[in-house]
Structure formats: structure tokens, C-alpha cells
C-alpha positions as CSV (number, residue, x, y, z in Angstrom):
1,X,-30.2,14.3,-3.5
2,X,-27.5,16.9,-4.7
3,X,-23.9,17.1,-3.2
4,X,-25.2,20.0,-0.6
5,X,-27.5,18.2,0.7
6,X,-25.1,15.5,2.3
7,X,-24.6,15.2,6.0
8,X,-21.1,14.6,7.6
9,X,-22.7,10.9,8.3
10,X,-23.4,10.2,5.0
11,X,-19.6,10.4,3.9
12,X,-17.6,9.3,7.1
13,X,-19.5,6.0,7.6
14,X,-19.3,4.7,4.3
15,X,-15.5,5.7,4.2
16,X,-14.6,3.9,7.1
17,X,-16.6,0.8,6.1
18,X,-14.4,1.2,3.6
19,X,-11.5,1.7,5.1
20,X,-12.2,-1.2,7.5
21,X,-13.0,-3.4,4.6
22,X,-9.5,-2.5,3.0
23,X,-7.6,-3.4,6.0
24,X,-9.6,-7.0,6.2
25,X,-8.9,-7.7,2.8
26,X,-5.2,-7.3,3.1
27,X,-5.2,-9.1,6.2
28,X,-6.7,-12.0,4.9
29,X,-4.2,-12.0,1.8
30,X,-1.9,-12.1,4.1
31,X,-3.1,-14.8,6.1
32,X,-3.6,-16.8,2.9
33,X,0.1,-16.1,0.8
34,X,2.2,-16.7,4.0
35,X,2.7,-19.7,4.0
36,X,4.5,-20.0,0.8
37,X,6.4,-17.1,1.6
38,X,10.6,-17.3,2.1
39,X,12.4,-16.8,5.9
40,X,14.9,-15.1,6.6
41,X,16.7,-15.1,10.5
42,X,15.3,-12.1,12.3
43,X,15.6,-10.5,16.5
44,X,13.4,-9.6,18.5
45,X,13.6,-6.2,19.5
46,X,10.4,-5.4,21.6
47,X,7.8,-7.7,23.1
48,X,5.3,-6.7,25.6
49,X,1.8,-7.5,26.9
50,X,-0.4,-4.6,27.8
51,X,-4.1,-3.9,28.8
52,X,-5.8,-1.8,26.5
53,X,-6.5,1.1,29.0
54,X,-3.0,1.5,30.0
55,X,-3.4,5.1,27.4
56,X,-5.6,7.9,27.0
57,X,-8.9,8.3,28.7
58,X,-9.3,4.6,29.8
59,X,-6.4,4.1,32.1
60,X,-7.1,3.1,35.6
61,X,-10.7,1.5,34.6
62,X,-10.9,-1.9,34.9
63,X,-9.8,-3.9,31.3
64,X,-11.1,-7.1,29.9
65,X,-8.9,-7.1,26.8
66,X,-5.3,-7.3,26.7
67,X,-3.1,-6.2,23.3
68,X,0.4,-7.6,22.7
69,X,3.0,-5.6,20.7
70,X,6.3,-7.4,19.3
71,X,8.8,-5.8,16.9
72,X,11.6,-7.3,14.9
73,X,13.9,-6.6,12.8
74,X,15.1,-8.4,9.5
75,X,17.2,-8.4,6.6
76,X,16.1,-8.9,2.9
77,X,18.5,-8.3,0.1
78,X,21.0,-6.4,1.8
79,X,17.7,-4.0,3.1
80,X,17.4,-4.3,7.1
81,X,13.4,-3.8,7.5
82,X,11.3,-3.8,10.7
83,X,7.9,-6.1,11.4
84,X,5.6,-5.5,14.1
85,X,3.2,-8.3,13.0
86,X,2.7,-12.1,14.9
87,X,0.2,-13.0,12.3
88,X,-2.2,-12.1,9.8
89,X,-4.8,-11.8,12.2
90,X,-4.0,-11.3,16.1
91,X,-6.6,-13.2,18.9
92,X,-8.4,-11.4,20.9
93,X,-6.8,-11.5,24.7
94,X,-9.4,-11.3,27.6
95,X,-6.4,-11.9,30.2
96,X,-2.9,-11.3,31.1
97,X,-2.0,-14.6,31.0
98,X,-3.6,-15.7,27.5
99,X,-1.5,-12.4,26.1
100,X,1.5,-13.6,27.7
101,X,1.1,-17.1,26.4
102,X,1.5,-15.3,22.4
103,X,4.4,-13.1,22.9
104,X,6.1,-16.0,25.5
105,X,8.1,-17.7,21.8
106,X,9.6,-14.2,21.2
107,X,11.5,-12.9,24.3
108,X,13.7,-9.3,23.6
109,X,16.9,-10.7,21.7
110,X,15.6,-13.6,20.4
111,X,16.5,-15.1,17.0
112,X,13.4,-16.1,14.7
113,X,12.6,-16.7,11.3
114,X,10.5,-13.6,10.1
115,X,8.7,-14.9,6.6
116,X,8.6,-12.0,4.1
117,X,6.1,-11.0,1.0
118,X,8.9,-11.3,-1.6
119,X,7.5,-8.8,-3.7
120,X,7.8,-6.7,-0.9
121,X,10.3,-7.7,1.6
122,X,8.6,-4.7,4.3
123,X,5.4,-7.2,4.5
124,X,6.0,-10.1,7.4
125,X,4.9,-12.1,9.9
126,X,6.6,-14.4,12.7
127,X,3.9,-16.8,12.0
128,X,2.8,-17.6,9.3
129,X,-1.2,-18.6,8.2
């Protein structure tokens, strides 16, 4: 098979495999290093529960997966950063109520230790693991 004879399929799926794959691995680094990482005093600037078809062409259909979004921001070494992640890996929410039970330890304001990747202070969770 030459070049030419390559469908759009044949490069799109295996990038985003790819790109999937990437974005696992990282995670799970993540999820693996944290817990030896340093803290540092953050605040909570955002924190929200939402159903997933709140945007685009799913609103108004009924949902049976609920996202959470938090952001924070912290300081490292005289750099202020901001951190958008709970964990390594979020859960899956199938109601309001279990999404709401995640974000309940960061209300707006909030002080919390953010721990920090220290060989890049921009990588963080709130919990770490």
C-alpha cells in the first residue's frame, strides 16, 4: 500500500488512539508521583457541578452523567499558577448529588493545599493519588 492509497480512516484513528493513549499515560504518572509531591496553600476560585448536556447540541435532553469543574490558584516560587485538576483521574458522576459530594471540600474562596509536580510547578492536583 503506497501513501495515496490511504483513507482519511486509516490516519485519524490511529492518531487519536494515540492521542488518547498519551493523555492516559500522563494521567497515570500523575496519579502515581503525587503523592510525594510538595503543597503549597492555594483558593479556590471556581467550583461547579454540571450535567454534561448543559452545551452544544445535547442541552435539554435528559443526562445521566454529571461533570464537575474546580479551579484554583497557587503560588510556586514567587510564580502564581492556576490548577483545574481534583485528581489524576476524575469518577465518573451518574447524579447530581454524587457530583456534588466531590466538589462539596472545595467551596469558592476556600483555602487548600494544591500539591505541585516540582519540576514543573504548572502540574497539580487538590488530591493527590
Amino acid at each position: 500500500m503506497n501513501l495515496s492509497e490511504l483513507s482519511l480512516e486509516d490516519i485519524v484513528l490511529p492518531a487519536m488512539l494515540l492521542l488518547i493513549a498519551g493523555f492516559a499515560w500522563w494521567a497515570w504518572q500523575i496519579k502515581r508521583d503525587s503523592p510525594t509531591w510538595p503543597s503549597v496553600e492555594g483558593e479556590i476560585l471556581t467550583a461547579r457541578a454540571y450535567a454534561r448536556n448543559e452545551t452544544g447540541d445535547q442541552r435539554g435532553t435528559p443526562t445521566h452523567e454529571w461533570l464537575t469543574e474546580v479551579s484554583y490558584r497557587y503560588t510556586v516560587g514567587g510564580v502564581t499558577y492556576t490548577g483545574n485538576r481534583i485528581r489524576a483521574f476524575g469518577p465518573l458522576h451518574f447524579d447530581e448529588a454524587s457530583a456534588l459530594t466531590e466538589i462539596r471540600p472545595f467551596p469558592v474562596g476556600a483555602k487548600v493545599p494544591v500539591y505541585y509536580r516540582p519540576d514543573s510547578p504548572s502540574t497539580s492536583v487538590l488530591i493527590p493519588g
